[in-house]
mmCIF file of the protein (N, C-alpha, C, O) and its ligand, coordinates in Angstrom:
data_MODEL
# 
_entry.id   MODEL 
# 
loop_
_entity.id 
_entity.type 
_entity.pdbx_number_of_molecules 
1 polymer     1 
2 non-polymer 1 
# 
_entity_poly.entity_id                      1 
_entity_poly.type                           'polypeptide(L)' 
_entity_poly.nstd_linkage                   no 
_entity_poly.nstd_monomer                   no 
_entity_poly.pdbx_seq_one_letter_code       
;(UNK)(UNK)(UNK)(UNK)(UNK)(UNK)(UNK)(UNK)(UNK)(UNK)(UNK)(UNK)(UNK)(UNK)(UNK)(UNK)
(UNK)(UNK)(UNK)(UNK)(UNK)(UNK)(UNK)(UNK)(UNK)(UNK)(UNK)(UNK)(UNK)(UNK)(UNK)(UNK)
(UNK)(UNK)(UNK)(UNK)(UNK)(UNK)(UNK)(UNK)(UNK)(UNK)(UNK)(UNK)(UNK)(UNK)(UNK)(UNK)
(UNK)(UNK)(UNK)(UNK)(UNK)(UNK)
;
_entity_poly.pdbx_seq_one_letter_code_can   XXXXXXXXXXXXXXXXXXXXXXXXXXXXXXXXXXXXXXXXXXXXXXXXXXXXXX 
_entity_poly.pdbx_strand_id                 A 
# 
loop_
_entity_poly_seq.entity_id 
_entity_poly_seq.num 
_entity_poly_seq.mon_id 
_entity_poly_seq.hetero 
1 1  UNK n 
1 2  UNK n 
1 3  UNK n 
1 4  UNK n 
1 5  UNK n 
1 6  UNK n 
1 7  UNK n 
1 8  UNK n 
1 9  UNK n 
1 10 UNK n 
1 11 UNK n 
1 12 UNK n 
1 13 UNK n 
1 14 UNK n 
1 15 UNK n 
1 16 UNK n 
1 17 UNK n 
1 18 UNK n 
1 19 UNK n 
1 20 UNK n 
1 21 UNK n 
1 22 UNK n 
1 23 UNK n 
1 24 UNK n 
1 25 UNK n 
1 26 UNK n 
1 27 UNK n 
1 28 UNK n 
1 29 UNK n 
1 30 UNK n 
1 31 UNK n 
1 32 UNK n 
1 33 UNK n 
1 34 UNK n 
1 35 UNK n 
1 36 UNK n 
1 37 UNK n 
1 38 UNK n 
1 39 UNK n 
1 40 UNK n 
1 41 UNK n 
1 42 UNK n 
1 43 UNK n 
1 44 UNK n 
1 45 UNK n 
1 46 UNK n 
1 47 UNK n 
1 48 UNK n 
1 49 UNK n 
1 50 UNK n 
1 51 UNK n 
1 52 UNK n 
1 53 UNK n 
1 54 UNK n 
# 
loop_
_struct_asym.id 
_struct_asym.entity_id 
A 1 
B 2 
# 
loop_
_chem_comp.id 
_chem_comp.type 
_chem_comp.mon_nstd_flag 
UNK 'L-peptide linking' . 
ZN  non-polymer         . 
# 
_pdbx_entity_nonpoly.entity_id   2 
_pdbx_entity_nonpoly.name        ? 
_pdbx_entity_nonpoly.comp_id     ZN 
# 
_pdbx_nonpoly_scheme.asym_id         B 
_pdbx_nonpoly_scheme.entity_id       2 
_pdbx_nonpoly_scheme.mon_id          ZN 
_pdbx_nonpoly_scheme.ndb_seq_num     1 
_pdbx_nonpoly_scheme.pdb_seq_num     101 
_pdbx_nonpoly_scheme.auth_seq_num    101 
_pdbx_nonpoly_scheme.pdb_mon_id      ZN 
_pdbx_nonpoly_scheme.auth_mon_id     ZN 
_pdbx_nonpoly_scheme.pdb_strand_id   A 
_pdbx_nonpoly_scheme.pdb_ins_code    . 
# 
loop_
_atom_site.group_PDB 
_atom_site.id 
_atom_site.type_symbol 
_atom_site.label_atom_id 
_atom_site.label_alt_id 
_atom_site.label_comp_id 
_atom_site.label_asym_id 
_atom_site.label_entity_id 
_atom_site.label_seq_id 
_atom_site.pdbx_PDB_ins_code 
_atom_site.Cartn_x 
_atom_site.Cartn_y 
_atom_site.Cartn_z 
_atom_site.occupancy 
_atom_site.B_iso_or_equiv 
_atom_site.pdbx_formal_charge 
_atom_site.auth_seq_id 
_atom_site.auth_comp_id 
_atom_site.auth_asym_id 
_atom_site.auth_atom_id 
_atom_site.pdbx_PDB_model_num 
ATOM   1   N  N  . UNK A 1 1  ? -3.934  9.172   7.846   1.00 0.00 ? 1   UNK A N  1 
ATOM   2   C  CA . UNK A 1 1  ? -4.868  8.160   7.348   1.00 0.00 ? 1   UNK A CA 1 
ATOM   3   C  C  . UNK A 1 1  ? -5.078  8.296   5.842   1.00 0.00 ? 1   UNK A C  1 
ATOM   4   O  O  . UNK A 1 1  ? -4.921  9.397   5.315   1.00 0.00 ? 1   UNK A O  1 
ATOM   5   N  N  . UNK A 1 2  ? -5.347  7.469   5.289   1.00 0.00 ? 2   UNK A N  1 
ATOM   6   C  CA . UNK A 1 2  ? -5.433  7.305   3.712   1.00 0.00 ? 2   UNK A CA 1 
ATOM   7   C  C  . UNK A 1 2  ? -6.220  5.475   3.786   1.00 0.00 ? 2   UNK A C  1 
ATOM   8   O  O  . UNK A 1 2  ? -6.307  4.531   4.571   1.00 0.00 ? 2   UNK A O  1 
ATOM   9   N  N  . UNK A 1 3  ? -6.677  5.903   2.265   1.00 0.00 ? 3   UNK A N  1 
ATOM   10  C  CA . UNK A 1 3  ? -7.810  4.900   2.218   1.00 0.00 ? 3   UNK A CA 1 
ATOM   11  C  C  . UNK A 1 3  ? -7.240  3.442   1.475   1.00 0.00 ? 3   UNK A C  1 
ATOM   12  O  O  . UNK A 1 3  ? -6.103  3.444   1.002   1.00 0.00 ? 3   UNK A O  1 
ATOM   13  N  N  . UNK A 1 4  ? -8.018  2.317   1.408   1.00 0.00 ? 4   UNK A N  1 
ATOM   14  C  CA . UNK A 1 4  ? -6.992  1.299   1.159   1.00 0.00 ? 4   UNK A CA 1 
ATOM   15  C  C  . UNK A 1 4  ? -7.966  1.378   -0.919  1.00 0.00 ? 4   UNK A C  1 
ATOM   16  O  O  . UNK A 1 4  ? -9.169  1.372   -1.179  1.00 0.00 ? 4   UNK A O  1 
ATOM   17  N  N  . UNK A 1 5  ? -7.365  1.408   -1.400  1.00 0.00 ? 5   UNK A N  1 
ATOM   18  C  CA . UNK A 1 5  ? -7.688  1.448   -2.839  1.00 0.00 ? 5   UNK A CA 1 
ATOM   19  C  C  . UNK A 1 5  ? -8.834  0.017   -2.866  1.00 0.00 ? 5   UNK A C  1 
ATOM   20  O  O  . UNK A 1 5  ? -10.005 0.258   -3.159  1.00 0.00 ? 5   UNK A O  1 
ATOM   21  N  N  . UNK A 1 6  ? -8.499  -1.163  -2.608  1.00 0.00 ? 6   UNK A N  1 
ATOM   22  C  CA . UNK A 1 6  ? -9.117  -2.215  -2.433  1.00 0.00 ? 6   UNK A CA 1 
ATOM   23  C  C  . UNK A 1 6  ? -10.066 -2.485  -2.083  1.00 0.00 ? 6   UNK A C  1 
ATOM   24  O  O  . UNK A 1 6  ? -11.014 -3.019  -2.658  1.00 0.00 ? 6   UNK A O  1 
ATOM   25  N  N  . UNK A 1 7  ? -9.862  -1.972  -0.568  1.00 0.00 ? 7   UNK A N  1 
ATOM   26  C  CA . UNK A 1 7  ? -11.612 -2.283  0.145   1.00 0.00 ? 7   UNK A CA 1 
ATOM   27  C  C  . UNK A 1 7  ? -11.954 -1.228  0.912   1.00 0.00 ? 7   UNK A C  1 
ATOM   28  O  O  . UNK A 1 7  ? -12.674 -1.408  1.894   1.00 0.00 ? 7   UNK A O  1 
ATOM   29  N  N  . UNK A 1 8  ? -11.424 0.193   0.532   1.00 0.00 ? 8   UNK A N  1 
ATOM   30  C  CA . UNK A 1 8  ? -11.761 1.767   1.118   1.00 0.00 ? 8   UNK A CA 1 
ATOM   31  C  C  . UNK A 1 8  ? -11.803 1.683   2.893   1.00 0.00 ? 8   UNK A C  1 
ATOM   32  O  O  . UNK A 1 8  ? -12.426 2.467   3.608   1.00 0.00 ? 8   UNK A O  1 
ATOM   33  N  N  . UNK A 1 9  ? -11.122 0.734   3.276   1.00 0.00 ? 9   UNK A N  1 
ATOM   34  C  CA . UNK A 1 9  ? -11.253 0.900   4.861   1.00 0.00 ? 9   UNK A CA 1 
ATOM   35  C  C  . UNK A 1 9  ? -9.554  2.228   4.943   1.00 0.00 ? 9   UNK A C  1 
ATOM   36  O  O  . UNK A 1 9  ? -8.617  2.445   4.174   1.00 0.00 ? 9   UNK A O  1 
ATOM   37  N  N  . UNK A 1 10 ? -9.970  2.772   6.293   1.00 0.00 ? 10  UNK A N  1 
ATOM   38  C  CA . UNK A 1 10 ? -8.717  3.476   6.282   1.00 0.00 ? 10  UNK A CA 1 
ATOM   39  C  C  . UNK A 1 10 ? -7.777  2.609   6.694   1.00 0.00 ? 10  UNK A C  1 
ATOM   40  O  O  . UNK A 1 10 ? -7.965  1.668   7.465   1.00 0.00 ? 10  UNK A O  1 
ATOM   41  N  N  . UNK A 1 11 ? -6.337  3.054   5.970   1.00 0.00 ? 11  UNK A N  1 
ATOM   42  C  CA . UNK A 1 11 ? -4.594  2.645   6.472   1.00 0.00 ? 11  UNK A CA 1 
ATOM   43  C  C  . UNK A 1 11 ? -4.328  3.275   7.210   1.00 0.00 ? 11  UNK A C  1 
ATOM   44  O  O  . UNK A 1 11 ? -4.667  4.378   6.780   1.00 0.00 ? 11  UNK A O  1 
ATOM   45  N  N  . UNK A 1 12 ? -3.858  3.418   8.257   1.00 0.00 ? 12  UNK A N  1 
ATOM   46  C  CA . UNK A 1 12 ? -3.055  4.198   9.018   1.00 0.00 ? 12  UNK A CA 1 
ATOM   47  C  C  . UNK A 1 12 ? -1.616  4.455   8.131   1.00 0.00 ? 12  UNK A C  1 
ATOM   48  O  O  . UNK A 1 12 ? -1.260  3.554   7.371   1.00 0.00 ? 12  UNK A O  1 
ATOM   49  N  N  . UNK A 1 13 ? -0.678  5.874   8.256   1.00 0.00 ? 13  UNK A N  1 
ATOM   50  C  CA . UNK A 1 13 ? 0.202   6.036   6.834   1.00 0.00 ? 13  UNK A CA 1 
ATOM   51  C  C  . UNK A 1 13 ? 1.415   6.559   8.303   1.00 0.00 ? 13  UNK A C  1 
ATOM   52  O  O  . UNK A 1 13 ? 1.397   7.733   8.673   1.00 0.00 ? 13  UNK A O  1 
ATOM   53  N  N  . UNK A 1 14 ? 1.960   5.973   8.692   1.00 0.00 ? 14  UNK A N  1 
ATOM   54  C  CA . UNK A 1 14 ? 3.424   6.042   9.841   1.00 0.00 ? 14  UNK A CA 1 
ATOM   55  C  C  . UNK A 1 14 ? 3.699   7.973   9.125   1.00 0.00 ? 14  UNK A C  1 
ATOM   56  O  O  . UNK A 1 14 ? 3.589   8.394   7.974   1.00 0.00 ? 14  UNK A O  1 
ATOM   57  N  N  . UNK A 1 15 ? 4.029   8.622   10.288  1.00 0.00 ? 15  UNK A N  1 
ATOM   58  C  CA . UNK A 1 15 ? 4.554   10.041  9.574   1.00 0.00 ? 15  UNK A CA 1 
ATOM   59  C  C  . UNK A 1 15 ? 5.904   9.766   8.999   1.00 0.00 ? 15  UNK A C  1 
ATOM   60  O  O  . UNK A 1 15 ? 6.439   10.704  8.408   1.00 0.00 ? 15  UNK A O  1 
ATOM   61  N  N  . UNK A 1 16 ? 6.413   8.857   9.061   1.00 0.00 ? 16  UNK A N  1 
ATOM   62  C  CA . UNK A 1 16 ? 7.966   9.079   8.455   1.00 0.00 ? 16  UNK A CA 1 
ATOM   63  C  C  . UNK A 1 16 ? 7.730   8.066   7.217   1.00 0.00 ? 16  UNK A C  1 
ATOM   64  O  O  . UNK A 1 16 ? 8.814   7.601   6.865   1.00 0.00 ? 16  UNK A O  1 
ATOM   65  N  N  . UNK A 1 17 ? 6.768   7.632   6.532   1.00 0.00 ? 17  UNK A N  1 
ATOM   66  C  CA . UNK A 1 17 ? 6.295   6.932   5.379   1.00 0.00 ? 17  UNK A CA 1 
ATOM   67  C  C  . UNK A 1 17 ? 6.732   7.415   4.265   1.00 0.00 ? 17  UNK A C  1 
ATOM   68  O  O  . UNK A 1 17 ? 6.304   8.491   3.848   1.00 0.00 ? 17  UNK A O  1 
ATOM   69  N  N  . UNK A 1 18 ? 7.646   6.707   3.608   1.00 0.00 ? 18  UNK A N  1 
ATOM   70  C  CA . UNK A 1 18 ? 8.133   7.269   2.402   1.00 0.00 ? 18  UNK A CA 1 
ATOM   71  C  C  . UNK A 1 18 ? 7.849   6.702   1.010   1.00 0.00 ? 18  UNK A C  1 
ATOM   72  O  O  . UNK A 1 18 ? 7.600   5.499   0.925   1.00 0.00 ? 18  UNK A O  1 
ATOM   73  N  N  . UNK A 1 19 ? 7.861   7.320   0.120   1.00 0.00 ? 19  UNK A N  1 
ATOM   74  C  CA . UNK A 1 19 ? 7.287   6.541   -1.019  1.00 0.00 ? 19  UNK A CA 1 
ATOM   75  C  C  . UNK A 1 19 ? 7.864   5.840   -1.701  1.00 0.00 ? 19  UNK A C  1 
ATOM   76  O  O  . UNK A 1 19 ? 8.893   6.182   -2.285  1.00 0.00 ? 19  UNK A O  1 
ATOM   77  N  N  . UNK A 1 20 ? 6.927   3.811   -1.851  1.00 0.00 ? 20  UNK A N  1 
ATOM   78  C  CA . UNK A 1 20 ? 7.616   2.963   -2.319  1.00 0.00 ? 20  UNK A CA 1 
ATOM   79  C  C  . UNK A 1 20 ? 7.430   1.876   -0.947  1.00 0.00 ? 20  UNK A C  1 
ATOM   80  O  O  . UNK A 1 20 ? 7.701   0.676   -0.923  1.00 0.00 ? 20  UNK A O  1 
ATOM   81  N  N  . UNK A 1 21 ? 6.863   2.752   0.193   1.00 0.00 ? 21  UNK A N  1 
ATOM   82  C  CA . UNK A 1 21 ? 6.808   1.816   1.527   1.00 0.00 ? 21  UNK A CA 1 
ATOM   83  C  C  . UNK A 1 21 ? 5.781   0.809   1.023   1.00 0.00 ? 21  UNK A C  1 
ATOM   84  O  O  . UNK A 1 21 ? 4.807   1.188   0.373   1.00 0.00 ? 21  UNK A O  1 
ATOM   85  N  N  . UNK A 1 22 ? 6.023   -0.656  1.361   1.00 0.00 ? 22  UNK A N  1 
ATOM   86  C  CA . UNK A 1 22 ? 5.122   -1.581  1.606   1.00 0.00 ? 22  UNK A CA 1 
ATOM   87  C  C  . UNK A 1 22 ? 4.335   -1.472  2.585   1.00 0.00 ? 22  UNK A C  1 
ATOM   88  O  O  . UNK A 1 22 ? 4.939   -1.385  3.654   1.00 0.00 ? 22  UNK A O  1 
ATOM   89  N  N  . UNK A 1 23 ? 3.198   -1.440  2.664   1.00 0.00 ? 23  UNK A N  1 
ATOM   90  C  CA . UNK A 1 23 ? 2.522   -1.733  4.190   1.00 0.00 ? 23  UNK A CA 1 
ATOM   91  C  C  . UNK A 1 23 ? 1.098   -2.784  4.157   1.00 0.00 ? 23  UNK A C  1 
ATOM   92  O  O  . UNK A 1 23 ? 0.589   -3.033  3.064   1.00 0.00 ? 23  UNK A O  1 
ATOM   93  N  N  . UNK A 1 24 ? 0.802   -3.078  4.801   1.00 0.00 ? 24  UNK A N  1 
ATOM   94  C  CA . UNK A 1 24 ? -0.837  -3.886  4.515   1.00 0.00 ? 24  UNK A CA 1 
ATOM   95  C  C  . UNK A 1 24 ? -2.052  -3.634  5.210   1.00 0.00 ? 24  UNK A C  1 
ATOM   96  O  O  . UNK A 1 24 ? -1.918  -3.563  6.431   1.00 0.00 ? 24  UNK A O  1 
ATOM   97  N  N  . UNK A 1 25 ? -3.476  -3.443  4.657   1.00 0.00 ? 25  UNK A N  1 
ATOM   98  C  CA . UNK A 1 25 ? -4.911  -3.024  4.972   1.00 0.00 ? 25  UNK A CA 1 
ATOM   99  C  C  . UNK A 1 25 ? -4.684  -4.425  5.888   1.00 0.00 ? 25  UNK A C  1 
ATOM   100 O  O  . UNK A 1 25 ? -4.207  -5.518  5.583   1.00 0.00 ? 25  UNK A O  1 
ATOM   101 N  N  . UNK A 1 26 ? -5.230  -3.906  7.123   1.00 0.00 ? 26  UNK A N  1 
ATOM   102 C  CA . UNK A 1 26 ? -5.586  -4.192  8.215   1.00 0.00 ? 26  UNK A CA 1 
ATOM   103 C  C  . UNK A 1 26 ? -6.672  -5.234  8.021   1.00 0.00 ? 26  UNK A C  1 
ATOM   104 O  O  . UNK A 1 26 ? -6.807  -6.347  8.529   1.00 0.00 ? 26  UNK A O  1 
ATOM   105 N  N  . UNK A 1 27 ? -7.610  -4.380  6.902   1.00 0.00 ? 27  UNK A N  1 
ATOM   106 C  CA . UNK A 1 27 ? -9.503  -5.100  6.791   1.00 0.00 ? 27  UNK A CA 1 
ATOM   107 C  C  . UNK A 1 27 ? -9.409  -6.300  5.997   1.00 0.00 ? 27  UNK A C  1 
ATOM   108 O  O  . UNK A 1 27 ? -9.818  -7.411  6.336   1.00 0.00 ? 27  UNK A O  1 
ATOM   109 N  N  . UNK A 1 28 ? -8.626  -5.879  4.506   1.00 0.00 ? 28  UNK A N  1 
ATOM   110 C  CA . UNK A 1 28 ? -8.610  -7.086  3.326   1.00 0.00 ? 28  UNK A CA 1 
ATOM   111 C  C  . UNK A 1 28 ? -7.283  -7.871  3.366   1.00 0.00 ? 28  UNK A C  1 
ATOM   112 O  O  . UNK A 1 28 ? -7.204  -9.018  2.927   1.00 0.00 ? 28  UNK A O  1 
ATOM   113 N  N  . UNK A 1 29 ? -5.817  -6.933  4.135   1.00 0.00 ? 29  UNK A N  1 
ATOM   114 C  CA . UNK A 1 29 ? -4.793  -7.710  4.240   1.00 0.00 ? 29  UNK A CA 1 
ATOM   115 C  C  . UNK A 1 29 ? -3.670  -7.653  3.107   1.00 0.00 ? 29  UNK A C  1 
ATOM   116 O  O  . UNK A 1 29 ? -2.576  -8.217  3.092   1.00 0.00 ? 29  UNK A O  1 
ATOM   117 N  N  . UNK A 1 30 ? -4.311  -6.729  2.070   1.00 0.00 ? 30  UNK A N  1 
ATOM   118 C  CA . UNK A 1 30 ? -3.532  -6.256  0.391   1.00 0.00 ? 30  UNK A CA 1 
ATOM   119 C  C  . UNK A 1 30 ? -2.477  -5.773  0.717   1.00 0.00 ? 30  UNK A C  1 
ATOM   120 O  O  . UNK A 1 30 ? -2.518  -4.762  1.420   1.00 0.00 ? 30  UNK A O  1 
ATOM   121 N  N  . UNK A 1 31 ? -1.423  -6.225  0.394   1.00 0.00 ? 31  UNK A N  1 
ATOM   122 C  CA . UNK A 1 31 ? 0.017   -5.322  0.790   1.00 0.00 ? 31  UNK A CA 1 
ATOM   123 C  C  . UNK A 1 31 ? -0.488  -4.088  -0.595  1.00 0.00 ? 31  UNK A C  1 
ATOM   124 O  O  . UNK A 1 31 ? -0.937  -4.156  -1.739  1.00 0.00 ? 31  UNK A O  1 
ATOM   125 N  N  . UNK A 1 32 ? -0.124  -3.156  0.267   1.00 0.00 ? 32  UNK A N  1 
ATOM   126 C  CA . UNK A 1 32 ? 0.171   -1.601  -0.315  1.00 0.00 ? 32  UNK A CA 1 
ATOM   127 C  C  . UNK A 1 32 ? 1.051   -1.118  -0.585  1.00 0.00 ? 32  UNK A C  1 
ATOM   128 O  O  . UNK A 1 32 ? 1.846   -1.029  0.350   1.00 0.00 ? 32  UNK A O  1 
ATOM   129 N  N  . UNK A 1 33 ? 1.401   -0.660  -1.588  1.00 0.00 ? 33  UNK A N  1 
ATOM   130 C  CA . UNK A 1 33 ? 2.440   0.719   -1.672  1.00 0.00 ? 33  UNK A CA 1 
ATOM   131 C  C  . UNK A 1 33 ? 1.988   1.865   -2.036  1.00 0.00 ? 33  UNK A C  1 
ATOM   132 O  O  . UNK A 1 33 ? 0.939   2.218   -2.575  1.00 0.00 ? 33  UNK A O  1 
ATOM   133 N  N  . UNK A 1 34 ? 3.116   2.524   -1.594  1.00 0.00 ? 34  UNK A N  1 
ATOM   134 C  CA . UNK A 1 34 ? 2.455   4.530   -1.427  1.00 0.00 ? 34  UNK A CA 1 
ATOM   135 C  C  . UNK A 1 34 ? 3.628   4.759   -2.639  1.00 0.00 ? 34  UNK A C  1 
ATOM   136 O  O  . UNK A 1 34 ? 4.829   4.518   -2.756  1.00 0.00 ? 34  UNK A O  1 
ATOM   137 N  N  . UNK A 1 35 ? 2.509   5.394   -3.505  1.00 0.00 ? 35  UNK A N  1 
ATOM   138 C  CA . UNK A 1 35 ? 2.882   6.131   -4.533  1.00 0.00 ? 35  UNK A CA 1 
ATOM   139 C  C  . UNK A 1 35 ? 3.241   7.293   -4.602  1.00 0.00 ? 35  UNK A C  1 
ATOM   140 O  O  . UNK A 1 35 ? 4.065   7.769   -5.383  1.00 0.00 ? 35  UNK A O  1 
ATOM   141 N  N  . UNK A 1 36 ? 2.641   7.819   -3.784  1.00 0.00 ? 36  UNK A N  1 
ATOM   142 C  CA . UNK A 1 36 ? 2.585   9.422   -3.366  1.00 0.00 ? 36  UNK A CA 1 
ATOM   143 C  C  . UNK A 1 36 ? 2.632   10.175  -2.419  1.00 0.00 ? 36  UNK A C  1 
ATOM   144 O  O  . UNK A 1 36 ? 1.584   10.806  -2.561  1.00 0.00 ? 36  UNK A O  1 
ATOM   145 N  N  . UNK A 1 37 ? 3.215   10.641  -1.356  1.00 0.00 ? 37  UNK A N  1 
ATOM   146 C  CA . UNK A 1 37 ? 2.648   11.437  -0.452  1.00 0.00 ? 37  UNK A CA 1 
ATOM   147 C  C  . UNK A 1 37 ? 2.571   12.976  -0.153  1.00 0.00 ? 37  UNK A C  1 
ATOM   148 O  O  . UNK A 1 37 ? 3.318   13.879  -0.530  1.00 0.00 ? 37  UNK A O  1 
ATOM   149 N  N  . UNK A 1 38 ? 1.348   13.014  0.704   1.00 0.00 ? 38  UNK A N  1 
ATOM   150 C  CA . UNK A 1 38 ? 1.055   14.825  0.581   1.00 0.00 ? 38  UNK A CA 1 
ATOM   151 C  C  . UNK A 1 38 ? -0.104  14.871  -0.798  1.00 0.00 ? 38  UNK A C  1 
ATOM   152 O  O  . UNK A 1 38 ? 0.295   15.658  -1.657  1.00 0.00 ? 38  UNK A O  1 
ATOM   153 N  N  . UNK A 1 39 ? -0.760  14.534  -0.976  1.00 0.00 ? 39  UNK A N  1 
ATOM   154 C  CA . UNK A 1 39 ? -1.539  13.846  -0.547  1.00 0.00 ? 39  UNK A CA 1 
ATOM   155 C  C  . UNK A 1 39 ? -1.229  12.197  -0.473  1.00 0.00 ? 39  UNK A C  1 
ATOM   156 O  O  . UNK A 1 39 ? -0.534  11.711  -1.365  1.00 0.00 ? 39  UNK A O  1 
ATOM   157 N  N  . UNK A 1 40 ? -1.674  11.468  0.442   1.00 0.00 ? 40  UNK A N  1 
ATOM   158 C  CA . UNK A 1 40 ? -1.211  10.359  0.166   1.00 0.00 ? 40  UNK A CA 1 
ATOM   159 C  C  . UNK A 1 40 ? -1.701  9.454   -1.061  1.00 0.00 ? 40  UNK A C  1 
ATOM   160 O  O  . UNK A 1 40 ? -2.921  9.557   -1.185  1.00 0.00 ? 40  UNK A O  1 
ATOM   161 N  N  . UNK A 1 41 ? -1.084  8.543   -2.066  1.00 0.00 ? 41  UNK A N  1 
ATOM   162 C  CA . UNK A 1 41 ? -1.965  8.117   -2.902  1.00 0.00 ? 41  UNK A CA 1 
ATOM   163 C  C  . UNK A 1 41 ? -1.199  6.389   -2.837  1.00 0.00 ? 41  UNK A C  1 
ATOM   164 O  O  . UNK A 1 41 ? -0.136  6.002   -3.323  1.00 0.00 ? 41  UNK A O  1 
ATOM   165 N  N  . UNK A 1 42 ? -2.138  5.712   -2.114  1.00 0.00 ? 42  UNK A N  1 
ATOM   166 C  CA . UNK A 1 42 ? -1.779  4.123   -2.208  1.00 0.00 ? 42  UNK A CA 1 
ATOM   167 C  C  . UNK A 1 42 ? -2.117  3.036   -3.578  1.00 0.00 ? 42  UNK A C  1 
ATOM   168 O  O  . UNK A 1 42 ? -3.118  3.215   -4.271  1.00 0.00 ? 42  UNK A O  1 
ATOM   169 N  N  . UNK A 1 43 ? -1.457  2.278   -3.756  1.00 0.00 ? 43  UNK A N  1 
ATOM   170 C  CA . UNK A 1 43 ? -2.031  1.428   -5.046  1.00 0.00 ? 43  UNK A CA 1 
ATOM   171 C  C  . UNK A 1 43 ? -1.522  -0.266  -4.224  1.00 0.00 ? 43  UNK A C  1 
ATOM   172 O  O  . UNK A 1 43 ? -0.963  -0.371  -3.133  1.00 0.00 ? 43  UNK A O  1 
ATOM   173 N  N  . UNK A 1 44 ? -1.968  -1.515  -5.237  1.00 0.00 ? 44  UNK A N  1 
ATOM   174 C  CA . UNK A 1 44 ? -2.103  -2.393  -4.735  1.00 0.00 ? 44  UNK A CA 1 
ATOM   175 C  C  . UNK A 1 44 ? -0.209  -2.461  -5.099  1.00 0.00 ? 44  UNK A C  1 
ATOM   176 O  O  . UNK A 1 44 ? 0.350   -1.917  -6.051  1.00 0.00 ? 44  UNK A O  1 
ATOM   177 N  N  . UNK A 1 45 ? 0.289   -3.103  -4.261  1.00 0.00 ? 45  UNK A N  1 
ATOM   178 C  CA . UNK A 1 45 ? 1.927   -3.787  -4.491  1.00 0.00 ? 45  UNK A CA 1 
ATOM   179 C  C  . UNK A 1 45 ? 1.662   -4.863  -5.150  1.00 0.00 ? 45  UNK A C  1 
ATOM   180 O  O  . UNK A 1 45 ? 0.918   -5.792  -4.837  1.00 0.00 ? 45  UNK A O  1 
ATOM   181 N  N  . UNK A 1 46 ? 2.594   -4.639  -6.509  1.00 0.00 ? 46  UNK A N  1 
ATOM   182 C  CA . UNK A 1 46 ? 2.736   -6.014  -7.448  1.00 0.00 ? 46  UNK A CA 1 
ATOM   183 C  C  . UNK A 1 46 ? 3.136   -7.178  -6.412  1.00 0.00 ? 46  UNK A C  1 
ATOM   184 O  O  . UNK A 1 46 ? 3.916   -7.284  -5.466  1.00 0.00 ? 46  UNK A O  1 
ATOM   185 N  N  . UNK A 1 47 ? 2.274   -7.935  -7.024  1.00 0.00 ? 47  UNK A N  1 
ATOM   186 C  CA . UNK A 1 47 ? 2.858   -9.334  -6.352  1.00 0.00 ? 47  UNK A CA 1 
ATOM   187 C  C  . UNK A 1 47 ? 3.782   -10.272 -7.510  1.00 0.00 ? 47  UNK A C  1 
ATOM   188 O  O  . UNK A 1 47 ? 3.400   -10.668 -8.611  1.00 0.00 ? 47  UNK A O  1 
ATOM   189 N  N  . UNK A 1 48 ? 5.103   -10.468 -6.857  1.00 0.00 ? 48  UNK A N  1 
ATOM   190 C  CA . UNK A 1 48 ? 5.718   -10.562 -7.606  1.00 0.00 ? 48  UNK A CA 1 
ATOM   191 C  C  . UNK A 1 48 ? 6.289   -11.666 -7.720  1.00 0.00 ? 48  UNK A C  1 
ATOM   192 O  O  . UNK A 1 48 ? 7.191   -12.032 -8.474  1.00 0.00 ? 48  UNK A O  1 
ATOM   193 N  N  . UNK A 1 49 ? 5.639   -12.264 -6.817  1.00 0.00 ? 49  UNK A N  1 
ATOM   194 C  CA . UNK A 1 49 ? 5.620   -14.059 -6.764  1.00 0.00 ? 49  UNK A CA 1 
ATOM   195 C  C  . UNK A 1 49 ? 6.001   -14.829 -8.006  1.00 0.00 ? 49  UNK A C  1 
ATOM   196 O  O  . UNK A 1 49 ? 6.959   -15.592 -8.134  1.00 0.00 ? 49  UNK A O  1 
ATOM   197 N  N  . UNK A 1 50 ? 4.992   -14.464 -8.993  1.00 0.00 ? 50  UNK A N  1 
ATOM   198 C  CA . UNK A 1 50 ? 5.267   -15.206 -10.646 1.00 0.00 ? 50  UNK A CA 1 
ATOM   199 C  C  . UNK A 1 50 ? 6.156   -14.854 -11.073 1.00 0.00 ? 50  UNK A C  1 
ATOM   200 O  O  . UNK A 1 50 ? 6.466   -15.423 -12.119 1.00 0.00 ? 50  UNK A O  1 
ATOM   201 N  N  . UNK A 1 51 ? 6.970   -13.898 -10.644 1.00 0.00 ? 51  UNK A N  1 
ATOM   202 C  CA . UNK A 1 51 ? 7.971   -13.073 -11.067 1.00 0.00 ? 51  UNK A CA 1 
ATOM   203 C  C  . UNK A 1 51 ? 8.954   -13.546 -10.937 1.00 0.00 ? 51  UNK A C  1 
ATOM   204 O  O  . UNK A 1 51 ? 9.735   -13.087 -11.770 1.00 0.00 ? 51  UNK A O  1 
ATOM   205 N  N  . UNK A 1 52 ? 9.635   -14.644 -9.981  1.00 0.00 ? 52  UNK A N  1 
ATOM   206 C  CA . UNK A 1 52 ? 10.696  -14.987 -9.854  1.00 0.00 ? 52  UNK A CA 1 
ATOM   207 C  C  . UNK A 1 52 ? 11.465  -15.266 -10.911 1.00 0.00 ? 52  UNK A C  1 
ATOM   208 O  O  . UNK A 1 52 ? 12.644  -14.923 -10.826 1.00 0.00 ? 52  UNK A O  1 
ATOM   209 N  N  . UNK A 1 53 ? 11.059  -15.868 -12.010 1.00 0.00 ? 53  UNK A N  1 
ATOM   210 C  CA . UNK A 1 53 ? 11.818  -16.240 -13.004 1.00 0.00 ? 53  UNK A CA 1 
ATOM   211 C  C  . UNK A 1 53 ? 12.377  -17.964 -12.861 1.00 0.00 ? 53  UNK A C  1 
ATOM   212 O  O  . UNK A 1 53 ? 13.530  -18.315 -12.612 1.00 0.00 ? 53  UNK A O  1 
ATOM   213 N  N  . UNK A 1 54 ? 11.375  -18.716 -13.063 1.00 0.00 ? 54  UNK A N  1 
ATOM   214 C  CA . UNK A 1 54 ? 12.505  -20.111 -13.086 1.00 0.00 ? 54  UNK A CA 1 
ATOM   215 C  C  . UNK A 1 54 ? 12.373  -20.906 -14.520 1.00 0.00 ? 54  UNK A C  1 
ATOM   216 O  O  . UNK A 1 54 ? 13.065  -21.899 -14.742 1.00 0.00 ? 54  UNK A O  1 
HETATM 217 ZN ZN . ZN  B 2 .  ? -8.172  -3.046  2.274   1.00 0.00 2 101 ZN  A ZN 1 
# 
């Protein structure tokens, strides 16, 4: 378990979670990525929508 940076509800973190995994808070719905693990450390995933480039 690890906390959602966003809205501090807990994530559940899969044991084979590797860093760079996307996943999403259950409570607010923020896709996540894990920056870190051992300790785990989540941040919000760029949304990269605007990003496409057209
Ligand atoms: Zn959340």
């Amino acid at each position: 378990m690890s906390e959602c940076p966003v809205c501090d509800a807990e994530v559940e973190i899969a044991g084979d979670a590797v860093i760079g995994e996307l996943l999403s808070c259950e409570d607010c719905g923020m896709e996540l990525e894990i920056l870190k693990l051992d300790p785990v450390e989540l941040a919000e995933a760029p949304t990269a929508e605007e990003d496409w480039g057209q």
